[in-house]
N, C-alpha and C positions, 0 to 999 in steps of 0.2 A: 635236508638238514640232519637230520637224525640214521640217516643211511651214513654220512658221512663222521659224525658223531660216533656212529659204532665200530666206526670203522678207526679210528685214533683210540678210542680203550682198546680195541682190539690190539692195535700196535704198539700199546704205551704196555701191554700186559704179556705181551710176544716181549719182546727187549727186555722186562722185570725177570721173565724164566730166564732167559739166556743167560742174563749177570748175573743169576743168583746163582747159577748150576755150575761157575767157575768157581773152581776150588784153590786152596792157596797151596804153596811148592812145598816140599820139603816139611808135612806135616809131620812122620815118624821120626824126627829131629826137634821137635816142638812140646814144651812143657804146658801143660796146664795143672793150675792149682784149685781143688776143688772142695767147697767147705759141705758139714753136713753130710756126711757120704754112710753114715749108719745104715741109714735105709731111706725109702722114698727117690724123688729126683735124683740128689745126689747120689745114691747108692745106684743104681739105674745107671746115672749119665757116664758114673769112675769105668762100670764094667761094658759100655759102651764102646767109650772112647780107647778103652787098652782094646778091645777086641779090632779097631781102626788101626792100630799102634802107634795110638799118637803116647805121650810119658806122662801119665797117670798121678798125680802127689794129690793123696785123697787126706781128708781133713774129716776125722771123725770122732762123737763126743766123749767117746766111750774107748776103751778096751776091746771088750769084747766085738766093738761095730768093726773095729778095726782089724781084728785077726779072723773075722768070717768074712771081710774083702778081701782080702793076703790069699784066701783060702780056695777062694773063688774067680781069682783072676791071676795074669802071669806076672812072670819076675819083675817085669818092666815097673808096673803100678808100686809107687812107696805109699806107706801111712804114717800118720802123725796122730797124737791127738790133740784138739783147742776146741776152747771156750772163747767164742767170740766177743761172750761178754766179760771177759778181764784181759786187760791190755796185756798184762806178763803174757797170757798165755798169746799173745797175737805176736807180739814180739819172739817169744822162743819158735812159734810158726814161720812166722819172717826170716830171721836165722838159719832156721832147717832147710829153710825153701832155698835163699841164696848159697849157703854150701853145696847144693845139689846142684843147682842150673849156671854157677858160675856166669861168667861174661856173657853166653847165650841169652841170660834175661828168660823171664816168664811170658810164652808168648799168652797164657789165658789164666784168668781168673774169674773165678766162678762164684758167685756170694750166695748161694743157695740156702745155707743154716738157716733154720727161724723156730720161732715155737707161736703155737695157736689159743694158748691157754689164755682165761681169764674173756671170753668172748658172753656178752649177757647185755643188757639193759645194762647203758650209763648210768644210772641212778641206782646199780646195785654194788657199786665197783668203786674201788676209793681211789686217791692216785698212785700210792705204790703198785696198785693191779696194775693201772696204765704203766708206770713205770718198767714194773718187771715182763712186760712186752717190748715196749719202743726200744730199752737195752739193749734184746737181743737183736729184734727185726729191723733196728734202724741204726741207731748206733756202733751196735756189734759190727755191721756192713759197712757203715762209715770207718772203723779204726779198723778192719783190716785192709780196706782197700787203699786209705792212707799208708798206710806201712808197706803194702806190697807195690805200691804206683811206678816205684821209682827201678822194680825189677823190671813191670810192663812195659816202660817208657822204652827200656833199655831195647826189649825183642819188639817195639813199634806194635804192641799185640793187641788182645781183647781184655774188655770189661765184660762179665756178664752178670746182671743185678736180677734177681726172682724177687719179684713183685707181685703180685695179684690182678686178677681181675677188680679185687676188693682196695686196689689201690685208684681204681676209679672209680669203682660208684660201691658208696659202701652202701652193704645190706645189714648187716650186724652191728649193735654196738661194741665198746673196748677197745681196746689199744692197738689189735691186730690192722684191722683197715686205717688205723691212722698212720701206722709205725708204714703199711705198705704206701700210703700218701707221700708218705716221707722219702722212702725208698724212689718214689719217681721224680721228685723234686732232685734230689740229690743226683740222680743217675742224669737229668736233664740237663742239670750245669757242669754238673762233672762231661758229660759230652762236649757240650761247647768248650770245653779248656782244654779236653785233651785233643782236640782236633788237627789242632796243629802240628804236635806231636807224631801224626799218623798213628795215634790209639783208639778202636772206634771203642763205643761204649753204645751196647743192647740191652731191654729192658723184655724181659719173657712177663708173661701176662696170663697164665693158670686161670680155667675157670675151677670146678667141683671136680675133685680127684681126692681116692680112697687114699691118703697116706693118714702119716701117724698124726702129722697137725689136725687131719677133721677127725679124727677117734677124738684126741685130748679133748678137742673143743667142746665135744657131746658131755662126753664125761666127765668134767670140770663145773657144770653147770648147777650141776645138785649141790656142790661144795659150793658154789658162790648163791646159793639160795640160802643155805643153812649160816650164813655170817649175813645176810640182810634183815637193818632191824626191823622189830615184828610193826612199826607205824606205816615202814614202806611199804613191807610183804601186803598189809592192807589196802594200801592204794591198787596194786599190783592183782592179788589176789591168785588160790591157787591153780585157776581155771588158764589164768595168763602164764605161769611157771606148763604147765603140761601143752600151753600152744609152740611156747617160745622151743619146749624139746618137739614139739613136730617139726618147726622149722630146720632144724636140727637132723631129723628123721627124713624131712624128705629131700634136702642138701644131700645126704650120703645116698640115699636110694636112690638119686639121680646121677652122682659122680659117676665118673668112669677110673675105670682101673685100669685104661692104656695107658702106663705112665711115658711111652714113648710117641704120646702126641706131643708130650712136654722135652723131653731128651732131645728130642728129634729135630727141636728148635733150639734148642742148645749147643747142637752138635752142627748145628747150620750158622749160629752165629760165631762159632769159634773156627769153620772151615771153610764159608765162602770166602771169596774175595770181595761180595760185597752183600755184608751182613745189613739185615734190615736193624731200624731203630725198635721197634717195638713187634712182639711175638704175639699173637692172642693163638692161647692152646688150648681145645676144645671148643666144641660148637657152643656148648652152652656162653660163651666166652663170646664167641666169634656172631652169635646168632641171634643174643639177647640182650649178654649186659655191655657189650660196647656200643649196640646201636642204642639200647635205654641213655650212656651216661650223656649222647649228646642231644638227646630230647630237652625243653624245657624242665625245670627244678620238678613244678605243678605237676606234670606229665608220668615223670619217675618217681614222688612222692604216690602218686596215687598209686601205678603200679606195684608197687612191693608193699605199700601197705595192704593191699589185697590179701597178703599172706600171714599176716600180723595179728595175734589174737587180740579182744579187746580187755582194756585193763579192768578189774570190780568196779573201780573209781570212776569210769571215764564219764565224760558231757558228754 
């Protein structure tokens, strides 16, 4: 039984290479739009994909993130810049995007932008902290993907939503793991509707990687101690602020800084012919917390609080 068992993964896993390694026709003819592209993934994925020569329309937040990609890749890649978190600016992006790709349509769209900030103890964080996360990491995604839908529809293309591993089993408090919660609820039903369309929609899944979201996350943390009032700070105590930056410390001293375990699934769901639903990128990802998020609650609560220091206050 088990002879014959291994022998069906074996061939259910032979057929998954095969379709996955078919690539789609006519990619150097195919636009993709990419948000975030300063640096990190996005910045990684724009100088990726021009070097493939698929058409490059990079989305970055700044100026300056903008004219060191110009500088660093060829004519083909355009820049823009947008704020995902104000609709004008999603709108004038929409606009730029449709005068460029005309009738062709947008074969990919890429919702990579997020920010990490404000990551601490619920109880130290009010709701605009939540707020001024899910803006960007969830709703930001939601209004430009609304706005650009009807380019994608047009080229039958991709959806590609950057999500977290922390969009399934959250380790941290704040808005970040919720906003990426959000982020797979939305990528999930948005799949199901665009289906018929012939638009798929993939959901990447990042474990610990050195970008600029886990710098801010470390060092935002002092700032959000210093605005906690001093009744909580007591509950809490300062022995629990210098655990909560270990946690912190050894998240980056484990991240990896191949950010092309992550591109690399990105450039896989924007080129096969058949893109998986969901990416997990890195092992820590692929090895730990996707098999913790489907243990029992009991199970995953106990592990990760292993890592958690204890509060002055606690029973």
């Amino acid at each position: 039984m088990w002879c014959y068992l291994a022998v069906l993964l074996g061939l259910y896993f032979l057929r998954r290479w095969y379709r996955e390694r078919q690539t789609v026709d006519n990619l150097r003819e195919k636009y993709v739009f990419i948000t975030g592209c300063d640096s990190g993934f996005g910045n990684q994925l724009a100088r990726q994909l021009d070097i493939q020569g698929l058409r490059v329309l990079a989305a970055c937040f700044t100026q300056k993130g903008a004219e060191q990609l110009e500088k660093a890749t060829s004519d083909r890649l355009k820049t823009t810049i947008l704020d995902i978190s104000s609709t004008d600016s999603v709108v004038a992006a929409t606009k730029w995007v449709k005068g460029i790709v005309g009738s062709k349509g947008l074969w990919g769209l890429v919702n990579n932008a997020g920010t990490g900030t404000h990551v601490a103890p619920n109880e130290w964080l009010t709701k605009d902290d939540f707020a001024k996360v899910i803006n960007v990491n969830l709703l930001g995604t939601i209004d430009v993907t609304l706005h650009m839908l009807p380019l994608v529809r047009a080229a039958r293309g991709r959806v590609i939503n950057v999500s977290s591993i922390g969009g399934r089993l959250i380790t941290l408090g704040g808005g970040y793991c919720l906003s990426k919660f959000g982020v797979e609820a939305f990528s999930d039903s948005l799949r199901r509707e665009l289906l018929p369309f012939g638009v798929r929609v993939s959901i990447i899944e990042p474990g610990a990687f050195i970008t600029s979201i886990a710098v801010t996350s470390d060092e935002g943390l002092k700032s959000i101690w210093d605005q906690v009032p001093s009744d909580i700070k007591g509950c809490y105590g300062q022995q629990y602020l210098e655990g909560y930056f270990k946690i912190f410390k050894d998240i980056l001293k484990g991240a990896s800084n191949n950010l092309y375990l992550v591109t690399d699934c990105m450039e896989h769901a924007l080129t096969s012919r058949h893109p998986r639903t969901r990416y997990a990128a890195g092992w820590d990802a692929k090895l730990f917390y996707i098999p913790l998020s489907y243990m029992p609650a009991s199970v995953a609560d106990y592990v990760l609080s292993l890592s958690y220091p204890k509060p002055a206050q606690a029973v």
